[in-house]
C-alpha positions, 0 to 999 in steps of 0.5 A: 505434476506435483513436482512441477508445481513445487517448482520455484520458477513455476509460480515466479513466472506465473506471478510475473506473466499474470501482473504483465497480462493484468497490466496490459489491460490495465493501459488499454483500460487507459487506467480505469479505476476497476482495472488495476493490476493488482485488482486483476491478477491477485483473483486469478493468481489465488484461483490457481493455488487452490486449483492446483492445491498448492499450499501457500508457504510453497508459492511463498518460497517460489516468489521469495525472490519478489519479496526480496526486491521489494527492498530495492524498490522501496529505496529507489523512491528516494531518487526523485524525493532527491531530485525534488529536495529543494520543493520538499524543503520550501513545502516543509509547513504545508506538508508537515501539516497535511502529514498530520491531519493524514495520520490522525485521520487514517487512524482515528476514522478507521478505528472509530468506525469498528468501535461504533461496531463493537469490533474486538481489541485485535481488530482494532489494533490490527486496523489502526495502523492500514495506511502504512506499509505492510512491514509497519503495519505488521510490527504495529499491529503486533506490538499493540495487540493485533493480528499481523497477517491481518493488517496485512490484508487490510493494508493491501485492500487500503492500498489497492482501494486508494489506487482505484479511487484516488485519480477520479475523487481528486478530479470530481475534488477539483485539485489539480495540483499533483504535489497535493494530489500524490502527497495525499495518495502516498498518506493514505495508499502507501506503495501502490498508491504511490505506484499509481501517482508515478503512473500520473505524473513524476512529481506526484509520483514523488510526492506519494513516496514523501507521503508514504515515508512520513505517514510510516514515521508518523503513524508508528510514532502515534501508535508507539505512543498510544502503547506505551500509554495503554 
Protein backbone atom coordinates (compact mmCIF):
# COMPACT_ATOMS: atom_id res chain seq x y z
CA UNK A 1 0.00 0.00 0.00
CA UNK A 2 2.55 2.17 0.77
CA UNK A 3 4.02 1.57 -2.47
CA UNK A 4 1.01 2.65 -4.27
CA UNK A 5 0.71 5.58 -2.61
CA UNK A 6 4.27 6.99 -3.54
CA UNK A 7 3.28 6.31 -6.96
CA UNK A 8 3.40 9.46 -9.46
CA UNK A 9 0.22 8.69 -11.27
CA UNK A 10 -1.65 7.92 -8.20
CA UNK A 11 -1.91 11.27 -6.95
CA UNK A 12 -1.80 12.71 -10.77
CA UNK A 13 -4.96 11.18 -11.39
CA UNK A 14 -6.40 11.77 -8.03
CA UNK A 15 -5.72 15.62 -8.78
CA UNK A 16 -7.25 15.35 -12.04
CA UNK A 17 -10.38 13.27 -11.16
CA UNK A 18 -11.32 15.42 -8.24
CA UNK A 19 -10.99 19.24 -10.06
CA UNK A 20 -12.86 17.15 -13.01
CA UNK A 21 -15.73 15.96 -10.62
CA UNK A 22 -15.37 19.59 -8.85
CA UNK A 23 -16.11 21.13 -12.07
CA UNK A 24 -18.95 19.34 -12.77
CA UNK A 25 -20.71 20.56 -9.84
CA UNK A 26 -19.37 23.79 -10.38
CA UNK A 27 -21.50 24.00 -14.19
CA UNK A 28 -24.60 22.15 -12.74
CA UNK A 29 -24.29 25.02 -9.82
CA UNK A 30 -24.44 27.25 -13.44
CA UNK A 31 -21.29 28.79 -11.27
CA UNK A 32 -22.40 29.78 -8.10
CA UNK A 33 -19.91 31.58 -6.28
CA UNK A 34 -19.61 28.70 -3.17
CA UNK A 35 -19.10 26.19 -5.94
CA UNK A 36 -15.66 26.75 -7.44
CA UNK A 37 -13.49 24.05 -8.34
CA UNK A 38 -10.66 24.90 -6.63
CA UNK A 39 -13.16 25.55 -3.40
CA UNK A 40 -14.37 22.12 -3.83
CA UNK A 41 -11.49 19.93 -4.56
CA UNK A 42 -8.60 21.56 -2.61
CA UNK A 43 -10.68 20.08 1.06
CA UNK A 44 -11.22 16.90 -0.29
CA UNK A 45 -7.70 16.56 -2.20
CA UNK A 46 -5.56 17.77 1.39
CA UNK A 47 -8.27 15.19 3.49
CA UNK A 48 -6.66 12.21 1.46
CA UNK A 49 -3.02 13.10 2.05
CA UNK A 50 -3.61 13.06 5.63
CA UNK A 51 -5.67 10.05 5.73
CA UNK A 52 -3.27 8.11 3.79
CA UNK A 53 -0.28 9.80 5.54
CA UNK A 54 1.15 10.85 2.47
CA UNK A 55 3.84 13.64 3.02
CA UNK A 56 3.46 16.69 1.00
CA UNK A 57 6.71 16.62 -0.88
CA UNK A 58 5.70 13.11 -2.30
CA UNK A 59 2.34 14.48 -3.96
CA UNK A 60 4.55 17.37 -4.95
CA UNK A 61 6.75 15.22 -6.81
CA UNK A 62 3.80 13.09 -8.27
CA UNK A 63 2.14 16.29 -9.60
CA UNK A 64 5.18 18.12 -10.67
CA UNK A 65 4.17 17.39 -14.05
CA UNK A 66 0.84 20.24 -13.40
CA UNK A 67 3.24 22.22 -11.83
CA UNK A 68 5.23 22.37 -14.97
CA UNK A 69 2.20 23.18 -17.66
CA UNK A 70 1.27 25.98 -15.50
CA UNK A 71 4.28 27.55 -17.50
CA UNK A 72 2.39 26.90 -20.82
CA UNK A 73 -0.94 28.10 -19.56
CA UNK A 74 0.70 31.27 -18.48
CA UNK A 75 2.14 31.86 -22.04
CA UNK A 76 -1.13 30.79 -23.64
CA UNK A 77 -3.09 33.95 -22.04
CA UNK A 78 -1.08 36.00 -24.54
CA UNK A 79 -3.18 34.73 -27.35
CA UNK A 80 -6.23 36.72 -26.95
CA UNK A 81 -4.17 39.96 -25.16
CA UNK A 82 -2.86 39.40 -29.22
CA UNK A 83 -5.98 39.27 -30.71
CA UNK A 84 -7.39 41.94 -28.99
CA UNK A 85 -4.01 44.12 -29.28
CA UNK A 86 -5.72 46.96 -31.26
CA UNK A 87 -8.56 47.57 -28.20
CA UNK A 88 -5.42 47.33 -25.62
CA UNK A 89 -3.63 50.13 -27.31
CA UNK A 90 -6.58 52.75 -28.03
CA UNK A 91 -7.48 51.82 -23.79
CA UNK A 92 -3.77 52.54 -23.18
CA UNK A 93 -4.96 55.78 -20.49
CA UNK A 94 -7.86 54.13 -18.88
CA UNK A 95 -6.05 50.95 -18.25
CA UNK A 96 -2.60 52.41 -17.37
CA UNK A 97 -4.79 54.38 -14.78
CA UNK A 98 -7.15 51.61 -13.62
CA UNK A 99 -3.32 49.37 -13.23
CA UNK A 100 -2.42 51.70 -10.92
CA UNK A 101 -5.16 52.62 -8.71
CA UNK A 102 -5.18 48.43 -8.47
CA UNK A 103 -1.51 47.94 -7.39
CA UNK A 104 -1.56 50.56 -4.90
CA UNK A 105 -4.67 49.63 -3.77
CA UNK A 106 -3.99 45.93 -3.46
CA UNK A 107 -1.15 46.63 -1.30
CA UNK A 108 -1.82 49.64 0.68
CA UNK A 109 -5.55 48.21 1.88
CA UNK A 110 -4.17 44.82 2.65
CA UNK A 111 -0.97 45.90 4.45
CA UNK A 112 -2.80 48.67 6.39
CA UNK A 113 -5.10 46.51 7.90
CA UNK A 114 -2.48 44.07 9.65
CA UNK A 115 -0.61 47.10 10.70
CA UNK A 116 -3.63 48.56 12.63
CA UNK A 117 -3.36 44.81 14.07
CA UNK A 118 0.06 45.15 14.99
CA UNK A 119 0.79 42.19 12.79
CA UNK A 120 4.86 41.17 12.56
CA UNK A 121 7.15 42.60 9.55
CA UNK A 122 6.99 39.27 7.94
CA UNK A 123 3.47 39.02 7.70
CA UNK A 124 3.36 42.09 6.11
CA UNK A 125 5.89 41.88 3.75
CA UNK A 126 4.58 38.26 2.99
CA UNK A 127 1.21 40.12 2.57
CA UNK A 128 1.94 42.68 0.25
CA UNK A 129 2.50 41.42 -2.77
CA UNK A 130 -1.27 38.82 -2.56
CA UNK A 131 -2.65 39.90 -5.58
CA UNK A 132 0.42 38.70 -8.02
CA UNK A 133 1.11 35.43 -9.00
CA UNK A 134 2.18 32.77 -6.76
CA UNK A 135 5.75 32.67 -8.32
CA UNK A 136 6.21 37.04 -7.80
CA UNK A 137 4.66 36.90 -4.76
CA UNK A 138 7.26 34.20 -3.40
CA UNK A 139 10.28 36.07 -4.61
CA UNK A 140 8.81 39.56 -3.38
CA UNK A 141 7.82 38.34 -0.17
CA UNK A 142 11.61 36.89 -0.04
CA UNK A 143 13.12 39.70 -1.09
CA UNK A 144 11.36 42.23 1.47
CA UNK A 145 11.48 39.85 4.36
CA UNK A 146 8.55 37.65 4.32
CA UNK A 147 7.59 34.01 4.41
CA UNK A 148 7.17 32.78 0.72
CA UNK A 149 5.36 29.46 1.45
CA UNK A 150 3.04 31.96 3.18
CA UNK A 151 2.16 34.37 0.21
CA UNK A 152 1.77 31.60 -1.25
CA UNK A 153 -1.19 30.67 0.70
CA UNK A 154 -2.43 33.98 1.15
CA UNK A 155 -2.29 34.49 -3.13
CA UNK A 156 -4.24 31.52 -3.64
CA UNK A 157 -6.96 32.43 -0.84
CA UNK A 158 -6.82 36.16 -2.70
CA UNK A 159 -7.40 34.45 -5.73
CA UNK A 160 -10.02 31.81 -5.20
CA UNK A 161 -11.99 34.63 -2.95
CA UNK A 162 -12.03 37.02 -6.12
CA UNK A 163 -13.22 34.11 -8.34
CA UNK A 164 -16.08 33.60 -5.95
CA UNK A 165 -17.10 37.23 -5.47
CA UNK A 166 -16.18 38.95 -8.59
CA UNK A 167 -19.13 38.06 -10.83
CA UNK A 168 -22.12 39.07 -8.21
CA UNK A 169 -19.98 42.24 -6.73
CA UNK A 170 -19.62 43.47 -10.48
CA UNK A 171 -23.58 42.59 -10.97
CA UNK A 172 -24.89 44.35 -7.59
CA UNK A 173 -21.65 47.26 -8.73
CA UNK A 174 -23.92 47.82 -12.24
CA UNK A 175 -20.91 47.48 -14.50
CA UNK A 176 -21.52 45.44 -17.36
CA UNK A 177 -18.55 46.32 -19.40
CA UNK A 178 -16.59 42.93 -19.56
CA UNK A 179 -13.44 44.98 -20.48
CA UNK A 180 -13.50 46.63 -17.01
CA UNK A 181 -15.23 43.64 -15.34
CA UNK A 182 -11.87 41.33 -16.39
CA UNK A 183 -9.53 44.14 -16.16
CA UNK A 184 -10.46 44.45 -12.92
CA UNK A 185 -10.45 40.77 -11.93
CA UNK A 186 -7.41 39.83 -13.59
CA UNK A 187 -5.76 43.15 -11.16
CA UNK A 188 -6.95 41.97 -8.09
CA UNK A 189 -7.69 37.71 -8.68
CA UNK A 190 -4.44 36.97 -10.88
CA UNK A 191 -4.69 33.15 -12.53
CA UNK A 192 -7.88 32.00 -11.10
CA UNK A 193 -9.66 34.94 -11.33
CA UNK A 194 -8.71 35.24 -14.89
CA UNK A 195 -9.54 31.70 -15.28
CA UNK A 196 -13.01 32.52 -14.06
CA UNK A 197 -13.34 35.91 -16.42
CA UNK A 198 -12.65 33.37 -19.65
CA UNK A 199 -15.62 31.18 -18.00
CA UNK A 200 -17.88 34.70 -18.46
CA UNK A 201 -16.72 35.97 -21.47
CA UNK A 202 -13.74 35.98 -24.23
CA UNK A 203 -12.88 39.72 -23.81
CA UNK A 204 -12.98 39.55 -20.25
CA UNK A 205 -11.47 36.68 -20.19
CA UNK A 206 -8.38 38.74 -21.83
CA UNK A 207 -8.62 41.70 -20.29
CA UNK A 208 -7.95 39.65 -16.86
CA UNK A 209 -4.66 38.35 -18.37
CA UNK A 210 -3.51 42.17 -19.24
CA UNK A 211 -4.99 42.73 -15.78
CA UNK A 212 -2.70 40.12 -14.30
CA UNK A 213 0.25 40.56 -16.31
CA UNK A 214 0.53 44.46 -15.43
CA UNK A 215 -0.15 44.15 -11.73
CA UNK A 216 3.04 41.34 -11.44
CA UNK A 217 5.05 44.31 -13.28
CA UNK A 218 3.50 47.06 -11.37
CA UNK A 219 3.45 45.57 -7.75
CA UNK A 220 7.14 43.98 -8.17
CA UNK A 221 8.33 47.33 -9.29
CA UNK A 222 6.46 49.30 -6.41
CA UNK A 223 7.80 46.69 -3.73
CA UNK A 224 11.27 46.48 -5.36
CA UNK A 225 11.13 50.25 -4.59
CA UNK A 226 9.87 50.14 -1.37
CA UNK A 227 13.04 47.55 -0.61
CA UNK A 228 15.64 49.48 -1.89
CA UNK A 229 14.34 52.29 0.04
CA UNK A 230 13.98 50.39 3.34
Amino acid sequence: MTELLATPILWLAATLLLFELADRISRRSNRHPLCHPVLLATPVLIGLLLLSGTPYPVYHEATAMLTFLLGPAVVGLAVPIWRLRGLIRRMAVPVALALTAGAVTAITSAVGILILFGAPREILASMAPRATTTPVAMAMAEQLGGIPALAAVIVLFAGIVGAMTATPLLNRMGIADYRARGFAVGVSAHGVGAARAFQVDATAGAFASLGMALNAIATSALLSVFALLR
